[in-house]
N, C-alpha and C positions, 0 to 999 in steps of 0.2 A: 688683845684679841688676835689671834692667828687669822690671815690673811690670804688667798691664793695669791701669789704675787704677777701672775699674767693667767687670769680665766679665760681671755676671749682665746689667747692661742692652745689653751688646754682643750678647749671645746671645739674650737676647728680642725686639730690633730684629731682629736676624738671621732667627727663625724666623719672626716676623711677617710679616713681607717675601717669606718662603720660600714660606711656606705660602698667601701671598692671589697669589703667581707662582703656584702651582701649581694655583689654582684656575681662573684665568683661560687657562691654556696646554693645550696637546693635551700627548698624551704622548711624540712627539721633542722636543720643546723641553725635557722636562724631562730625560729621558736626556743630554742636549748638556750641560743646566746640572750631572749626575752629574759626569760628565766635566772641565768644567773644575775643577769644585769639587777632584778628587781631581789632577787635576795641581797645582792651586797647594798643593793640600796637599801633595803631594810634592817642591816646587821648596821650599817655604818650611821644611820640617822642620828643615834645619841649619842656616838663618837665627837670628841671633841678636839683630837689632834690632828696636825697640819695635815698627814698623808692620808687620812680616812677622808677630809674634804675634797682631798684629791679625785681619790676613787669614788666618793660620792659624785664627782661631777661628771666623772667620767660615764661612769654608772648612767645618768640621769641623760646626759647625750648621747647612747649608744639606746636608750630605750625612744628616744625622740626621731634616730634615727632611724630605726625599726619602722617604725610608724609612718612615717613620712615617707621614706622610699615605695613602701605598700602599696600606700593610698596614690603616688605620681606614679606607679607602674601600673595599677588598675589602669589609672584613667589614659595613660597609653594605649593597653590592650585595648579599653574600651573603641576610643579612636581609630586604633588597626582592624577592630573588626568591621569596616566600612568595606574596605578593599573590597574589590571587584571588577567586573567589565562592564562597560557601555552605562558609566553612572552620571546624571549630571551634578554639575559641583559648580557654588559659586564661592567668590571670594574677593577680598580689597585686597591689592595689590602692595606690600609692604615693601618688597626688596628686590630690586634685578640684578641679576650679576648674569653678564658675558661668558661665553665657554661652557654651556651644560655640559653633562656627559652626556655623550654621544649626540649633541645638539647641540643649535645654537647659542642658545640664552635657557637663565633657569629663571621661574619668581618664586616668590616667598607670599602664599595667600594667608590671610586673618580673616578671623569674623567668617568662616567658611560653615558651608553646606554642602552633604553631600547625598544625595537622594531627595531631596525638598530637607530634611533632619540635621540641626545644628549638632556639631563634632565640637570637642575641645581641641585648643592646638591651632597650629595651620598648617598647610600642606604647599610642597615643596610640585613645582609643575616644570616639567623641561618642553621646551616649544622652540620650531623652527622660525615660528612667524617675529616681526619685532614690528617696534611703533608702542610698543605698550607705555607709560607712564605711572610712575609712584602714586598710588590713589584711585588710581582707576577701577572699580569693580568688574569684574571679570566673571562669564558664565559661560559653560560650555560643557561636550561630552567627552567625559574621560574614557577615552579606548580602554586601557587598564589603572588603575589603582594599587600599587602596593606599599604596602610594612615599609617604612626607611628602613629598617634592617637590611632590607634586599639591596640597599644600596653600600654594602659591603662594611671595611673598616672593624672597629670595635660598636658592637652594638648601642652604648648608655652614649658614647659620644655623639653620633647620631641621634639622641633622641633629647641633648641635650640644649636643646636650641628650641624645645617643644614644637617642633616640626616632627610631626608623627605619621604624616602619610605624604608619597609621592604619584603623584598623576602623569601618565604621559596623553594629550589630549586628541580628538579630532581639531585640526586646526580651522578647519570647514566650519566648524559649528562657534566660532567666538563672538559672544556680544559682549562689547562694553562701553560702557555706561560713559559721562563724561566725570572729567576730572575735576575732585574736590580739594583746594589746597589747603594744607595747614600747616603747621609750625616743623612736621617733620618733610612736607614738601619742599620749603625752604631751603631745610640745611640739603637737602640730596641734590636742590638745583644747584649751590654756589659747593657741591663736592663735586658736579660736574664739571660747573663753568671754571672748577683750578684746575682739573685735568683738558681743559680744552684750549687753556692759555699754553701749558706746557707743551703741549701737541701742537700749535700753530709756532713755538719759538724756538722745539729742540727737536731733533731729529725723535725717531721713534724708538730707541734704545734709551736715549738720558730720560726721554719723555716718561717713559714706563715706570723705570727704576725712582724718579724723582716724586712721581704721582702716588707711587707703593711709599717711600718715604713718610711721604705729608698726609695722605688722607687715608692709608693700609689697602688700597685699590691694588690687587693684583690681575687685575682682567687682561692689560697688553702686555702681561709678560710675555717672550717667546717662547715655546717649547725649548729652544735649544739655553736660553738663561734660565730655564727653571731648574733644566739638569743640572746647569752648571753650579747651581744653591747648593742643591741636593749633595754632589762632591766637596765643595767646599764646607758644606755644613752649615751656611751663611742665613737661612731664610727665615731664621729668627729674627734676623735685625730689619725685614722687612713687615714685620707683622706687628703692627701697630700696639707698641704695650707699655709699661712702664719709661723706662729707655725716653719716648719719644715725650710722652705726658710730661714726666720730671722738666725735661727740656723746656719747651712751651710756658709750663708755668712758673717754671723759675723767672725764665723773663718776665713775664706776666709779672709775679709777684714785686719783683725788683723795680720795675718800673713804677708802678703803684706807692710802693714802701716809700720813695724817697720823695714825692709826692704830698704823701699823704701825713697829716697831724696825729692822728691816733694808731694803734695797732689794728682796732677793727675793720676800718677800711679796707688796707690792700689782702687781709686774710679773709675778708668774707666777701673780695671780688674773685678773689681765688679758689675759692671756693664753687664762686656761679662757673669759672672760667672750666674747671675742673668737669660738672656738670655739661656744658656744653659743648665741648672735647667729645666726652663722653656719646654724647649726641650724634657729633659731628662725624666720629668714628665708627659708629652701626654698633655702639654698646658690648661691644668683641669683650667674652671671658680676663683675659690680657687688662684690658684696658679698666673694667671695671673691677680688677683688683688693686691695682695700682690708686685708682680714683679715689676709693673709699679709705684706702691708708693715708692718702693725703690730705681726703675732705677731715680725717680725725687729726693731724698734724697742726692744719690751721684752726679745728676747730680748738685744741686744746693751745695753741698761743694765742687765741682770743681770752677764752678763761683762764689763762697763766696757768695752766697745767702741760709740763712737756711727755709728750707722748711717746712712750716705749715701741722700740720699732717693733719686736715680738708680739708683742700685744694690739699694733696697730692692725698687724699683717693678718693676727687671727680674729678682731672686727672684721676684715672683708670680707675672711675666708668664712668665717659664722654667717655671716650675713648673705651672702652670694649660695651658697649648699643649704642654708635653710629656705631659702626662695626656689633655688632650681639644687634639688638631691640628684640629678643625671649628672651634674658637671664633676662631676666625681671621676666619670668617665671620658671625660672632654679632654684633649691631650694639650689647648691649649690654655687651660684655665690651672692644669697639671702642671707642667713645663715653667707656666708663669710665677706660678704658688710654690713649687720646690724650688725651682731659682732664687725668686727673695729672700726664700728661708735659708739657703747654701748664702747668699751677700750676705746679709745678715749677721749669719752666725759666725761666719769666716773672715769680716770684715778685721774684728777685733785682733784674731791671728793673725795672721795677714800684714798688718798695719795696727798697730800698739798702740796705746793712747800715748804715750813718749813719744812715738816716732812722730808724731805733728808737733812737738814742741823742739827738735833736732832742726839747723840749722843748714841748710845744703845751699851750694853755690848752682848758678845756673843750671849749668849740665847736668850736673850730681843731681838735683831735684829733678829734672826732666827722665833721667833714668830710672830714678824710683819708682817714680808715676809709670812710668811702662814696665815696671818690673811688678811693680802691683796690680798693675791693671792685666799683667798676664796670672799670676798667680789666683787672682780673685776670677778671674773668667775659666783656669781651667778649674776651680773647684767647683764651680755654678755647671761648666760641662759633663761633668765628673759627677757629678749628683744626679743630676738629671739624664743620667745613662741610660736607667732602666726603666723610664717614662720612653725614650727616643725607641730604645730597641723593642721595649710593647709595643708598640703603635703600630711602627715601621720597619723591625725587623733587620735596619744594618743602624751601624753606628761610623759617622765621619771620625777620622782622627786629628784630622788640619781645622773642625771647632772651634778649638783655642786660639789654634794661631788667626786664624781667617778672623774670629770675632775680632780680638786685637785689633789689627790690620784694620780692616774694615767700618771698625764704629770709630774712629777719627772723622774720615772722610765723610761717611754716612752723615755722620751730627754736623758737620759745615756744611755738606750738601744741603741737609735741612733749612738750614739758617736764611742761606743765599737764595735758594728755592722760595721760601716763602718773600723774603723782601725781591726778590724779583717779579713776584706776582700781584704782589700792593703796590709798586709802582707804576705810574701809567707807562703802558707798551709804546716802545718807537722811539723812546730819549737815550739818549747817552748812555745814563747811570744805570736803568734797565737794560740795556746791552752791554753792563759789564757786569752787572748779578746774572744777567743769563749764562755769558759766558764764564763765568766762574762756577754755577750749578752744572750746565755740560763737563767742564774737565774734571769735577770732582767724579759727577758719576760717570765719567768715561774710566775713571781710575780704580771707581769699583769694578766695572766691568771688564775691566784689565784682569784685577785680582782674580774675579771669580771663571775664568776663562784659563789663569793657570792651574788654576786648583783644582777644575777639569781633567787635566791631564794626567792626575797622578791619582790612576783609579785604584789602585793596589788599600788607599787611604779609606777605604769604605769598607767596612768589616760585616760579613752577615751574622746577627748576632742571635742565636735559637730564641723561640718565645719557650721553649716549656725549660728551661730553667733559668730566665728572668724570676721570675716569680719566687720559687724554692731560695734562689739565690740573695734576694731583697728582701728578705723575711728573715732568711737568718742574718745576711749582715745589719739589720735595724736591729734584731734585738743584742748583739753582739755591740754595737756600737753606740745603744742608747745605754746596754749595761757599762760601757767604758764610762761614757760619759757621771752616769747618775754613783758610781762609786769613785772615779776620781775626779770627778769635778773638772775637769781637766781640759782645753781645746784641745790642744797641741797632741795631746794621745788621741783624743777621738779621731781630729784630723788626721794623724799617720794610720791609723783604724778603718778609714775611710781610702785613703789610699790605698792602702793594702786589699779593700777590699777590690776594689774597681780594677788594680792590678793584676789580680786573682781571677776576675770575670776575663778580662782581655786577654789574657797570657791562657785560660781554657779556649777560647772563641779562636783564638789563633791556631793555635793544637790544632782544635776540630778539623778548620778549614784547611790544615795541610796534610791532616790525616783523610781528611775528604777528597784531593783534588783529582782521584781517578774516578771520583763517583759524581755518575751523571743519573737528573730525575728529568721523570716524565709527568706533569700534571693531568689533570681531568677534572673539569669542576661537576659537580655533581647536580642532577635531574635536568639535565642538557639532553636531545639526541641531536645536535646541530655539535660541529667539527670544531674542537678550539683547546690547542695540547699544546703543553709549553717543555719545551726541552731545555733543562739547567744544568749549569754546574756552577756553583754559589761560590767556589774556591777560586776558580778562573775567571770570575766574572763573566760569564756567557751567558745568555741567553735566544733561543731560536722560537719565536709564535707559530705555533704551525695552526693554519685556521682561525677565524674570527665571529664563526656563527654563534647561534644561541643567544639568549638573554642579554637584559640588563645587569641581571645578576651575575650569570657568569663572568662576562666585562669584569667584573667592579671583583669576584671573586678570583681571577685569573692577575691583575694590578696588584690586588692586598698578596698574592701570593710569591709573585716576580719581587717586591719590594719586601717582603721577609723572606727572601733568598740574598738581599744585598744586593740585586739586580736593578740596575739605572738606566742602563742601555739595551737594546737586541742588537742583537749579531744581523738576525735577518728575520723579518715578517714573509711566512712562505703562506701563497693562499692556492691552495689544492686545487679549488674549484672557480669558477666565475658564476660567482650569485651574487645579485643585485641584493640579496636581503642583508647582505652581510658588511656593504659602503658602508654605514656610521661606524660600525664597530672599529671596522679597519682605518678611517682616519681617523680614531679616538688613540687606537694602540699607536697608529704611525707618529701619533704627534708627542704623545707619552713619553714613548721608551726611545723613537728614534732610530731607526733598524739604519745601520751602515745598508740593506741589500732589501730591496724590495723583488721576492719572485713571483709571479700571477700567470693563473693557468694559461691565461691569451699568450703569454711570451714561452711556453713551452713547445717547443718542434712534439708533437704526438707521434709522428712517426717512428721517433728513435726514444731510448730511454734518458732520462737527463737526471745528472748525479751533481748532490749540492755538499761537497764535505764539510764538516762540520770541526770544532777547534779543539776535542778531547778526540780527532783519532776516528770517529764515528760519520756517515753520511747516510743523506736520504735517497731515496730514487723515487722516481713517482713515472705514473701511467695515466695520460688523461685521454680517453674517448668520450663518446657519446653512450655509449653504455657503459663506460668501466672505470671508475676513478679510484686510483689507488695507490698509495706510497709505502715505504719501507725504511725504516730505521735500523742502520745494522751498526752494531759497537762488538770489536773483536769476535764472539760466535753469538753473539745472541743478534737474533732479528726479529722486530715486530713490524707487522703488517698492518696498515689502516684502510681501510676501506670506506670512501666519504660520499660513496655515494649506494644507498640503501639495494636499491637495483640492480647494481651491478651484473655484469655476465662472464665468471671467470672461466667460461668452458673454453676460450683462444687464447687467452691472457698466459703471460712466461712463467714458468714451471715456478720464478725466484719469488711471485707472490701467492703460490699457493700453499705454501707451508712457512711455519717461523716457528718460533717461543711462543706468539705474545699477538693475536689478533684484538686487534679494536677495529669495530665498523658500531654504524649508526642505526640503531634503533633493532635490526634484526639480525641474524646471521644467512647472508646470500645463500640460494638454494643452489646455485652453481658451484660453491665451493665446501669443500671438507673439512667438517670441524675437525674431522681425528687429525687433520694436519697442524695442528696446534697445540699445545700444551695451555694455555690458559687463553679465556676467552674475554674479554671486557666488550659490553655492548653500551652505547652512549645514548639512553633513553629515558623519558618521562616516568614512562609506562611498567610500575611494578609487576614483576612477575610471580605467581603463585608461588610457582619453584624452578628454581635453572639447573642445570645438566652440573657434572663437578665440573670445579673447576672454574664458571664462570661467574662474571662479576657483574652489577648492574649501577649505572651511575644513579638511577630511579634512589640508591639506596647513601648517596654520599659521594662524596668528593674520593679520587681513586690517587693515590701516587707510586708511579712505578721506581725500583731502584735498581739502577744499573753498575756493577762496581768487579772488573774483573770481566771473567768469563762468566759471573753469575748472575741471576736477578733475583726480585722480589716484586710481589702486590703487597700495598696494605692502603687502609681508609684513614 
């Protein structure tokens, strides 16, 4: 009888595949794809050879996921349509994490209500106030309500977490309730009380890095370590996923095993141990891929069945997309899921089943191990290209090397970290597992601190031909594979292609490097324009007003330009409404130059050059706020303050290319002095003059390249 010989990874490939089609398509395309789906499952039912069970399964998992994705997006929308103002909402309190956007702290409410009417889901709430606790029932009025959508990113990834709506609250109005503990109170007190040991015995750099290690806490990172990840490419090995699980419970198991008289013991402790990891960890995508390939590993040497790592990987992956169809969109359930399957598949290439039975002397075998451990991590980076630069839009090249480097150290730091935390504080031996968890992670943070400096290594990588481009190299590279059977040509297939990607991306960015943009996020009329050059690595903030959204829309955009850093945060005006915003961006991106209207002499004009050749000038009075971007003959005008009075104001702002002002065009000044107008407002207009543009209608980017320009949406 013919066999599939790995279903669960045919069916996890399948929904995968399914699920990120159905995000990117309207809804006839996915009807058409019903459709064939249920004819070939109908033509192939009585089929009796290997490749017709194939495409039967296939078939039969792209109609499941049809289905399923539907019915978890209804009840999304269902959910989103709460949003509002002034609603009350309660909810238990599941999750706190430090560092909201553009606030203190964020929770994570369950079991929520919003208008007196239970919601599916829970809702994500950013508050300045703290004291809250795990468990606590919480009730109050949300100022506003909106769509996670609005909080930028790829949309299904954000929704995959089934957190469907975000509140920001009156903080006046909070009751809550007292605190009920349970099993997951527990594990979140003693995930605090390891982060409070390490805070009472290591300065607050090892403290951070060793806490993010052990328990995947990134809340006390710095601003200034997190860019530095970001450079290095490093911040995978802080995000609690396979890598760290494997570790843990190898110990685990090993202790056990020798222990223990039977096999079932130390594998079905390993098992609970797996499990409460799991727990221990906030159930992070990462983690519960990893968990369920392992809980299958000892389940199948309990039953003397050895478990195919292909087929393990696609138990999770089935199991984990059939519970939550969003994580299809989740970069890091993504990232985790294509990585194994790059170990995996590359492991064999890589490292031959010979080469373990080859004999090497010390050093000689020390080399190999690092010679494999680079080859196999830069294919796992390599793979996982076009997942980094969807998401995020540049791509690190020191990846490889920095992973290398770095998970040494990392994995002793783990080790030390934890037996220094089980032992009682104030002895000897604890004060030398301390001090050997400080130097290790003083040595990551060495690394990740050079890796900083070599920013030219961060590549901005386009999103609209990711996509074209990972679509023909999968079917190019599955066709290598499924005709000659072959690693070693897929893998140079694979090569070639990612070679192909970098060596275009390179091109671009030097055929770009006179070309400077201007952003505008769109149904803003509040001041917040980012001036780029994605070749040179520069970027300039000019302005911090408006939205949550545009925040979160103006970060997704600097960070698919390959932008890490600002050059400078320029703030036109002094508005109080605009504090959070500006130390969200200052802490972000890190502006070498901070300018604010208070430190501008008004009397004279003040000129801020800029690193393509290009500068601003700005004019601030009490009637008149206004600045100028001039790049070899083109000049545009801003105008940030709606009132203005440009009847006194210097002849150099009253004409340009390229006027942007806020919400309307000043009656003191002359449109005909202008060639194109962009006005930055909520408020759609019936119809505008030629020429002009309205953010009411979308997101605007201007292009600067030469003595010429362009608008486009």
């Amino acid at each position: 009888m013919l066999r599939i010989k790995r279903p669960f990874a045919l069916i996890s490939f399948s929904l995968l595949l399914s699920y990120i089609f159905l995000m990117v398509t309207e809804k006839p395309l996915q009807f058409i794809a019903v459709i064939i789906s249920v004819a070939i499952g109908i033509l192939l039912t009585f089929k009796r050879n290997i490749f017709a069970k194939h495409l039967l399964l296939i078939s039969f998992s792209v109609i499941f996921a049809i289905l399923s994705f539907n019915i978890n997006l209804f009840i999304a929308d269902y959910s989103e349509s709460f949003s509002g103002e002034d609603l009350p909402v309660t909810g238990i309190i599941s999750k706190i994490e430090t560092g909201g956007i553009s606030t203190a702290s964020s929770l994570t409410l369950k079991n929520c209500t919003v208008g007196n009417k239970d919601i599916f889901g829970k809702i994500k709430v950013y508050s300045d106030t703290a004291g809250f606790s795990v468990g606590d029932r919480l009730s109050f009025t949300a100022v506003s309500i909106l769509p996670r959508a609005s909080e930028g990113k790829f949309l299904y990834h954000t929704l995959s977490s089934d957190t469907f709506l975000v509140a920001f609250p009156d903080d006046a109005s909070f009751i809550t309730d007292s605190r009920k503990s349970s099993f997951f109170d527990y594990i979140s007190y003693y995930r605090t009380r390891l982060r409070e040991i390490y805070s009472d015995n290591l300065n607050n750099k090892n403290s951070a890095v060793i806490t993010a290690l052990i328990t995947g806490d990134t809340a006390d990172f710095s601003p200034e370590f997190e860019n530095q990840l970001k450079y290095s490419g490093a911040s995978h090995i802080f995000a609690v996923s396979g890598m760290h699980l494997s570790l843990w419970t190898s110990f685990f198991f090993l202790f056990f095993k020798r222990r223990a008289k039977t096999r079932f013991v130390p594998n079905f402790l390993a098992i609970i141990f797996v499990i409460l990891y799991s727990v221990f960890t906030g159930f992070s995508p990462s983690v519960m891929r990893a968990g369920i390939m392992l809980i299958t590993v000892f389940l199948g040497r309990i039953i003397k069945r050895q478990a195919d790592s292909l087929n393990s990987l696609g138990i999770s992956g089935t199991a984990l997309l059939v519970y939550e169809p969003f994580l299809a969109g989740n970069v890091s359930f993504l990232l985790s899921f294509i990585a194994t399957f790059a170990l995996i598949f590359f492991s064999d290439f890589v490292i031959p089943e010979k080469e373990y039975k080859k004999k090497y002397d010390f050093f000689g075998k020390r080399i190999k191990n690092i010679t494999s451990t680079f080859i196999i991590s830069l294919c796992v980076i390599l793979t996982t290209l076009p997942v980094t630069a969807l998401f995020f839009g540049y791509t690190s090249l020191l990846s490889p090397l920095s992973s290398v480097i770095i998970t040494p150290f990392a994995s002793g730091a783990m080790v030390t970290g934890l037996i220094s935390a089980l032992l009682p504080v104030g002895n000897i031996i604890s004060e030398f597992f301390f001090f050997l968890t400080g130097f290790l992670t003083d040595i990551i943070l060495l690394i990740c601190s050079v890796s900083a400096e070599a920013e030219p290594a961060v590549q901005a990588t386009p999103k609209n031909i990711i996509l074209p481009w990972f679509i023909l190299s999968l079917i190019i590279c599955a066709g290598m594979f499924f005709r000659f059977k072959d690693k070693n040509k897929t893998f140079i297939c694979i090569l070639t292609s990612v070679a192909v990607l970098l060596s275009f991306t390179a091109a671009r960015n030097t055929l770009q490097r006179n070309e400077t943009l201007i952003y505008i996020p769109g149904n803003e009329n509040a001041t917040m324009l980012s001036v780029v050059n994605s070749s040179s690595h520069y970027a300039y903030i000019f302005g911090t007003g408006g939205s949550f959204t545009a925040l979160n829309k103006t970060t997704d955009y600097l960070n698919s330009k390959g932008i890490l850093r600002a050059e400078a945060l320029i703030l036109p005006r002094n508005a109080a409404t605009e504090n959070k915003n500006t130390d969200y961006l200052s802490d972000y991106f890190l502006p070498e130059k901070m300018i604010r209207a208070e430190d501008i002499n008004t009397t004279k004009e003040t000129a801020i050059a800029l690193a393509d050749g290009s500068f601003i000038r700005n004019h601030i009075a009490d009637n008149l706020a206004v600045s100028a971007i001039s790049k070899n003959e083109t000049k545009i005008v801003i105008c940030t303050l709606p009132t203005s009075d440009f009847s006194g104001a210097d002849e150099f702002y009253k004409s340009g290319d390229i006027l942007i002002t806020r919400n309307c065009i000043p009656e003191s000044l002359d449109k005909n002095g202008f060639d194109i107008i962009i006005i930055m407002t909520e408020r759609h207009y019936k119809s505008l003059p030629e020429n002009t543009y309205s953010t009411a209608d979308g997101d605007i980017e201007i292009i600067l390249k030469g003595d010429s320009y362009a608008v486009q949406r």
